[in-house]
C-alpha positions in Angstrom: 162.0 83.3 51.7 163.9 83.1 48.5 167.5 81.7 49.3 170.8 81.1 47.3 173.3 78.4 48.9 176.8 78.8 47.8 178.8 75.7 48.0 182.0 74.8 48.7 182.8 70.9 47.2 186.0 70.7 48.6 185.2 71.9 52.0 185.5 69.0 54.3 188.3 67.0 52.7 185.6 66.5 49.7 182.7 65.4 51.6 180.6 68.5 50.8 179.2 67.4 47.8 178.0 63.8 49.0 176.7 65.5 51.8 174.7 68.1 49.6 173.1 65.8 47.8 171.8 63.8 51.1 171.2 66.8 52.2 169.3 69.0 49.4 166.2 67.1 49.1 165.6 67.0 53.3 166.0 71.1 52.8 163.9 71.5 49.6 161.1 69.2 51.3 161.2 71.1 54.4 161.5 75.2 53.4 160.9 74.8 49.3 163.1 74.5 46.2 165.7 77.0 46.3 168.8 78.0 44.2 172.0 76.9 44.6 175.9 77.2 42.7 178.9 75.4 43.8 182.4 77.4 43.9 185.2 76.5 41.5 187.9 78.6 42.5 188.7 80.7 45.7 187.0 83.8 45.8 184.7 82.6 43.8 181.9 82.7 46.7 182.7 86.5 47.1 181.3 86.9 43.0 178.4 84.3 43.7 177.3 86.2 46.7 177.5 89.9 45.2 175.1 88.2 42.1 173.1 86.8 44.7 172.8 90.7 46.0 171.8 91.7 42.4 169.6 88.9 41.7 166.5 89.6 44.2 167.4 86.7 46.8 166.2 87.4 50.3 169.3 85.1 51.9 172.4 83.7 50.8 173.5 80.6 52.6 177.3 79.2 53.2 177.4 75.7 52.7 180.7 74.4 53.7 183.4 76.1 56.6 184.6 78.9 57.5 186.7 80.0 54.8 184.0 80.2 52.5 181.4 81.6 55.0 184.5 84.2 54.9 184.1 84.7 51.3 180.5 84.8 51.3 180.3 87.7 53.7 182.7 90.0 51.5 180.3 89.7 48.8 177.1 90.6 50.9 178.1 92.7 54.2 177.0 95.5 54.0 173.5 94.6 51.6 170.0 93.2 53.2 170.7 89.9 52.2 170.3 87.7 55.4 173.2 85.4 56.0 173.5 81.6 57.3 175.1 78.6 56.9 175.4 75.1 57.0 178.3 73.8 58.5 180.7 70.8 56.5 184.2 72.4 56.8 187.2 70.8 59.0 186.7 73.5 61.2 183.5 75.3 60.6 183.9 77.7 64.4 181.5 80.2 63.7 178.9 77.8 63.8 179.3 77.2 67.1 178.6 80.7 67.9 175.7 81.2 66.3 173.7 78.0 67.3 174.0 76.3 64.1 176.2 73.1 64.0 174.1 70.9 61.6 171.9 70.6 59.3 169.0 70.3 61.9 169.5 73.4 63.7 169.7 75.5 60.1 166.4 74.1 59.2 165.1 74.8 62.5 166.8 78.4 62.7 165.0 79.3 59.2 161.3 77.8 60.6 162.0 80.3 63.8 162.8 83.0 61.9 165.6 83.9 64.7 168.0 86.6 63.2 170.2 88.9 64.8 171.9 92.3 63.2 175.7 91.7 63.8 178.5 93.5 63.3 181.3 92.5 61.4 185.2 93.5 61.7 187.0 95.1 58.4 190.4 94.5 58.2 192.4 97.0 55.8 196.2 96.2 54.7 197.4 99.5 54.5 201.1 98.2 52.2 198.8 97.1 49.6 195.8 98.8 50.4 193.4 95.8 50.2 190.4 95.7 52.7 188.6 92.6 53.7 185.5 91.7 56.3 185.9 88.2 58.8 183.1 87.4 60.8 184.7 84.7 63.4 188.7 85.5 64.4 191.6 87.6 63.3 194.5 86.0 64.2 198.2 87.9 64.8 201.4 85.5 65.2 201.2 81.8 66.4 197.9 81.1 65.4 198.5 82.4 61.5 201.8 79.6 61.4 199.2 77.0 62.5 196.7 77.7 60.3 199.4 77.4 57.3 200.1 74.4 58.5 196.8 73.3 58.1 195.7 74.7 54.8 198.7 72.3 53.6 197.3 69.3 55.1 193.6 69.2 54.9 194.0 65.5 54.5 194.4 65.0 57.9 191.2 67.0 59.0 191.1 67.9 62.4 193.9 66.7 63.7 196.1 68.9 61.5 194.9 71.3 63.7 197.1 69.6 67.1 199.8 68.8 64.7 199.9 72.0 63.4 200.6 73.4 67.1 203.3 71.5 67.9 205.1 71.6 64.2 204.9 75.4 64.8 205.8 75.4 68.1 209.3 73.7 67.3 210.0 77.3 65.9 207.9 79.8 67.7 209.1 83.2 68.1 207.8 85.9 70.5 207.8 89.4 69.6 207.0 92.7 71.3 203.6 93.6 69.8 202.9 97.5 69.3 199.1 98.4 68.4 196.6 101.2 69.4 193.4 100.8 70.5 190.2 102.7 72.0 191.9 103.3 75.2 195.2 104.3 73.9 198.5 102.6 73.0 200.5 99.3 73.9 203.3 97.6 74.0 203.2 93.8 74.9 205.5 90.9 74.5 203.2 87.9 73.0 203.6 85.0 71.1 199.8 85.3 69.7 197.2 88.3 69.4 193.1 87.1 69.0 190.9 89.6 67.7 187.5 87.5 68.4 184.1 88.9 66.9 183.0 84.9 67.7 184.3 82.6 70.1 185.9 79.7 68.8 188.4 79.0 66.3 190.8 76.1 65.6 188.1 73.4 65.4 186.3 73.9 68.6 188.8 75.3 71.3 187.0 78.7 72.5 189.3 81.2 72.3 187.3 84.4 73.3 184.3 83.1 75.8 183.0 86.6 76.5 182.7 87.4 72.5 179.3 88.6 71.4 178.8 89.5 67.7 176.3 92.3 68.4 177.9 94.3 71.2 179.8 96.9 69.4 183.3 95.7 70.5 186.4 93.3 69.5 187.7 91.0 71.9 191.5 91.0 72.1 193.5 88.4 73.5 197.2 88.8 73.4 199.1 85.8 74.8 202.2 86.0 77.8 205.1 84.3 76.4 205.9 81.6 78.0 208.6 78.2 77.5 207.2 75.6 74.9 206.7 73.2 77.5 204.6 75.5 79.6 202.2 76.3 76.0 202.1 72.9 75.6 200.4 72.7 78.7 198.3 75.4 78.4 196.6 73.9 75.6 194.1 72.6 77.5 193.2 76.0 79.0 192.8 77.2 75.2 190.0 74.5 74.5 188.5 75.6 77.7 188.5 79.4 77.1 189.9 78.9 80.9 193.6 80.7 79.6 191.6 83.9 80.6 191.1 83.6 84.2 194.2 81.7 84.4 196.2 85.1 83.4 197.6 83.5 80.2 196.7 86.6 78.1 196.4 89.9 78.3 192.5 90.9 77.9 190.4 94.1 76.9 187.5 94.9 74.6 187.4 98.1 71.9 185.8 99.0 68.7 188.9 99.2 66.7 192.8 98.5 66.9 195.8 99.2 64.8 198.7 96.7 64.6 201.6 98.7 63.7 204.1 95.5 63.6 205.2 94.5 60.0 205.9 91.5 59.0 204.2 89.5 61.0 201.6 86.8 59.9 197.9 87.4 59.5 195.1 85.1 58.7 191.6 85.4 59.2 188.4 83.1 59.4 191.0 79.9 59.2 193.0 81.5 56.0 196.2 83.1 55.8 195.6 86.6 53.7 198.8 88.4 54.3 201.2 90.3 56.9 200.9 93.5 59.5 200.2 96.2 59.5 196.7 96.0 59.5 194.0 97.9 60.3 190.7 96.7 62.3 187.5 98.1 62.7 184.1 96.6 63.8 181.2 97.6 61.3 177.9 97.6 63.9 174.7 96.8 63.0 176.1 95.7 59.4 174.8 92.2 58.3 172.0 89.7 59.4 172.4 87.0 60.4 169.8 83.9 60.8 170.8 82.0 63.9 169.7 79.0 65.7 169.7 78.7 70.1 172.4 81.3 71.3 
């Protein structure tokens, strides 16, 4: 199999490139000398990955986290490239879901030959008519503030993910959510709305147990308001995935929903891309993926 990796040198606070180097010659011993480019600027690993398309690859693997697996996928989805990853970003979720956490289990994935077809959500801004693919989480609300927190202090590497919460939480606002979805319309008061293709998000915490990424539907998880004492207690219940069967959230499954809000922030696959509206729809059957134990 002839593969590209597209690498991110400042994924994990810098430590991508020492670790590609460590890593490079274990991979070339073990599956062959392959090509690789590191990414200078953001979006850069969307133009990589569409020359990777053009330029007879079989695969094109993400080395670094989930932003760049993000980028990566909006240069391929929809091609047959196969798509994997090696996972050295602070948060680096989507791993998780797929079995592969290390460098170990992508070298074992690619000797199994395990791949799935998966489907992947497209997102489309309709106030400035940009659409964009994420393979992990959408988030609506809450979750977006965090993850600007974050992105502004990547220094602090996972833990800007709890200080995050509670720097956001000293000015959290709930708002009455309107969207449509397979089953019809809603209306729901919420701090937070998930839109899970994968499970977990924020560095490990599972926010969508139940996900899938090759069942044909979204997850959506929209969050009861509640005092910020009680959501500081029900943290724990969010690293658990348990805030479901707790009755934390409001719950149901569908191949597509419209957020008709405006205003509100967005981000996606750990990066903050814009504001509602916005537009999702799960693309089946649209990109594979090699995975590793799932």
């Amino acid at each position: 199999m002839r593969m590209f990796f597209i690498i991110n040198p400042v994924a994990g606070r810098g430590k991508t490139v020492k670790n590609w180097q460590i890593y490079m010659d274990k991979i070339f011993s073990d599956i062959g000398r392959q090509d690789f480019a590191y990414t200078e600027y953001s979006g850069h690993a969307t133009e990589l990955a569409r020359s990777a398309v053009k330029g007879g690859y079989d695969a094109v693997i993400s080395v670094g986290g989930d932003g760049t697996l993000n980028e990566v996928v909006n240069g391929i989805a929809g091609s047959d490239l196969i798509l994997s990853m090696i996972p050295l970003g602070t948060g680096s979720d989507f791993g998780k879901t797929i079995g592969i956490r290390n460098l170990e289990d992508f070298l074992s994935a690619v000797k199994s030959g395990r791949t799935i077809i998966a489907d992947i959500p497209l997102a489309y801004f309709p106030e400035r008519g940009e659409k964009r693919y994420f393979i992990n989480i959408l988030e609506v609300g809450f979750g977006a503030e965090v993850m600007s927190f974050v992105n502004r202090h990547k220094a602090l590497g996972r833990y800007s993910f709890i200080l995050g919460i509670f720097s956001t939480l000293s000015r959290m606002e709930k708002f009455n959510l309107y969207a449509t979805y397979d089953s019809g319309d809603i209306e729901q008061e919420t701090i937070e709305a998930i839109i899970a293709n994968g499970r977990y998000f924020g560095g490990g915490m599972l926010a969508s147990p139940g996900s899938s990424i090759d069942d044909g539907l979204l997850d959506v998880h929209i969050l009861k308001p509640v005092s910020r004492f009680s959501t500081i207690f029900q943290l724990r219940h969010l690293l658990s995935g348990k805030y479901i069967e707790k009755g934390y959230s409001l719950d149901f499954s569908t191949s597509k929903i419209r957020i008709k809000n405006a205003g509100i922030p967005v981000e996606m696959d750990g990066e903050v891309v814009g504001k509602t509206p916005v537009e999702i729809d799960l693309m089946k059957n649209h990109l594979r993926i090699i995975t590793g134990n799932i």
